[in-house]
C-alpha positions in Angstrom: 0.0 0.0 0.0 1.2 3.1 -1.2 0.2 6.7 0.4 0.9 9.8 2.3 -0.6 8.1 5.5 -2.7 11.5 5.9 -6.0 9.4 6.0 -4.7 6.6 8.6 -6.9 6.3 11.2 -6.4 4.0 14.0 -8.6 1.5 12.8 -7.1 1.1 9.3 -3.9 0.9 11.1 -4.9 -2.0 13.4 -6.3 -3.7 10.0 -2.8 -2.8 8.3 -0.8 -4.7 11.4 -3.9 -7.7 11.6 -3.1 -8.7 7.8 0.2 -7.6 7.8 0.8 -4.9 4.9 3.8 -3.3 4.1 2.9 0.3 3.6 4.7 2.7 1.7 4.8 6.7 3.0 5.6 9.4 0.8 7.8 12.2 2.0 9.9 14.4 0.6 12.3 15.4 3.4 12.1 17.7 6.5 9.5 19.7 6.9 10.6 22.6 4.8 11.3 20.4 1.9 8.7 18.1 2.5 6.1 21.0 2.1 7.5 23.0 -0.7 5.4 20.8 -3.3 3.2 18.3 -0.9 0.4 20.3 0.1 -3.1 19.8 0.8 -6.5 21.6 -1.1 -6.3 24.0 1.2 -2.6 25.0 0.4 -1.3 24.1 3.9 1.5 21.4 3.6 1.1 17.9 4.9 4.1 17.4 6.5 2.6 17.2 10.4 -0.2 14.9 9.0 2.3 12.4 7.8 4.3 12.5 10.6 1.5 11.5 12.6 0.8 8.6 10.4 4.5 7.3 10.5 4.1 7.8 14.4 0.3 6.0 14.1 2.0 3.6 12.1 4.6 2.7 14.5 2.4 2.1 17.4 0.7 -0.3 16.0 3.9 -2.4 14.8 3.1 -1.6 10.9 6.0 -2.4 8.8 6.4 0.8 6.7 9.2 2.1 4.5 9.7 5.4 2.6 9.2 6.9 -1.3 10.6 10.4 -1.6 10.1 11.9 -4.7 13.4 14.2 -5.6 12.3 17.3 -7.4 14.3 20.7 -7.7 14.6 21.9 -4.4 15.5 18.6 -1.9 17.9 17.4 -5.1 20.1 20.1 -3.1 20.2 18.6 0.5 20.8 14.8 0.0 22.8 13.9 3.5 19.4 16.4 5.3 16.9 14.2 3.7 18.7 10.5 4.1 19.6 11.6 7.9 15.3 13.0 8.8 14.3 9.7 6.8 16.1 7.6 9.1 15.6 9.9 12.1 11.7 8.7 11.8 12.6 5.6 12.1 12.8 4.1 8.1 14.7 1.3 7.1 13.7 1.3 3.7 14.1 4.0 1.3 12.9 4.4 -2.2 14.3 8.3 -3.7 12.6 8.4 -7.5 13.4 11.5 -9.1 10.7 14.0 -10.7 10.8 14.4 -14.1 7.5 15.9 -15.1 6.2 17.3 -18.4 4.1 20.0 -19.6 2.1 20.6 -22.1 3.5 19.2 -25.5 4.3 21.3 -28.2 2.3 20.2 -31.1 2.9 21.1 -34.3 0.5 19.8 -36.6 2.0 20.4 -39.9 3.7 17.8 -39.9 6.9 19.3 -40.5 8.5 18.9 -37.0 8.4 16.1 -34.1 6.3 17.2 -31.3 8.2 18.1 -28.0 7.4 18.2 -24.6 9.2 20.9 -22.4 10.6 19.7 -18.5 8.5 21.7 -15.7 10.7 23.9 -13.4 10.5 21.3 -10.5 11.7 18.6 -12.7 15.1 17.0 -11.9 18.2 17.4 -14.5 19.9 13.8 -14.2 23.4 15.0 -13.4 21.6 16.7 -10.5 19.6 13.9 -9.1 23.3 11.6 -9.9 24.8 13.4 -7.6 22.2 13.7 -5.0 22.5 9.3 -5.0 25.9 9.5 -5.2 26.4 11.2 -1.9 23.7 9.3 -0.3 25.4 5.8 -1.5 28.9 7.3 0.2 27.2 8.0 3.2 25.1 4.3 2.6 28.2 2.0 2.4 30.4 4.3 5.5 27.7 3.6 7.7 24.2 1.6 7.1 25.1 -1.1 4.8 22.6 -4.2 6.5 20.5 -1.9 8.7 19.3 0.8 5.6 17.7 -0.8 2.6 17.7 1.5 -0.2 15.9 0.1 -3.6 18.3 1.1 -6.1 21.8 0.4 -4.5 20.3 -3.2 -3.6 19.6 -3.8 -6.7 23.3 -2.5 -7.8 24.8 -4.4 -5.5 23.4 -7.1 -6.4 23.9 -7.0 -9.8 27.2 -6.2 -9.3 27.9 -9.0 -7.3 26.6 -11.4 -10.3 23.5 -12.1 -8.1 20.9 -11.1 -10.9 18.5 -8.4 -10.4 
């Protein structure tokens, strides 16, 4: 199960823990990164709400590990977010990066390929290489065995010979 925990109540936590899902949170970082693009119809951010969750979350004994989506602003702070992600208490980390389009660019004479432009928040790759790279120092110095981190698992692992 995959969501910002913000509609968690106690009860759906106890079913969580009696059937024994793995639920995924998505958060973006400390508060002030968390809440620069993760904000509720009302404009305020969600970070308190998904705090609460994890905390919710932990009381009950749900397993739970974490998706942060990377976009133009946390790309900047990688050791801040990896430290406040295990700080909450996750073990397992998931950091996709944001590459969102706009509206294509459609040119219907036929003349020219259509082409979508990158929206401000997006993340250049060099940027969001660099923001793994760090982490993945800091990863193999320290939590190699008690941090599980998707996509230097799966590295690793191929690396090793020991397929995907």
């Amino acid at each position: 199960l995959q969501t910002n925990g913000i509609l968690l109540s106690n009860e759906w936590c106890a079913f969580l823990k009696e059937h024994e899902f793995l639920v995924g949170i998505s958060i973006d970082g400390p508060q002030e990164l968390h809440d620069r693009y993760r904000r509720s119809n009302s404009g305020n951010g969600t970070f308190a709400k998904v705090i609460a969750a994890i905390e919710r979350l932990k009381s009950y004994q749900v397993e739970f590990n974490t998706l942060t989506v990377i976009n133009n602003v946390n790309v900047h702070y990688p050791l801040e977010v990896y430290h406040f992600l295990k700080s909450i208490g996750s073990k397992h980390m998931q950091f996709i990066e944001l590459l969102e389009t706009g509206t294509p660019n459609i040119d219907f004479s036929g003349h020219s390929e259509n082409t979508f432009r990158i929206i401000d928040f997006s993340v250049p790759p060099t940027a969001y290489g660099k923001f793994m790279s760090t982490i993945f120092m800091q990863w193999v110095k320290n939590d190699v065995g008690e941090i599980f981190i998707r996509q230097f698992e799966s590295f690793v692992s191929r690396f090793l010979g020991n397929g995907h």
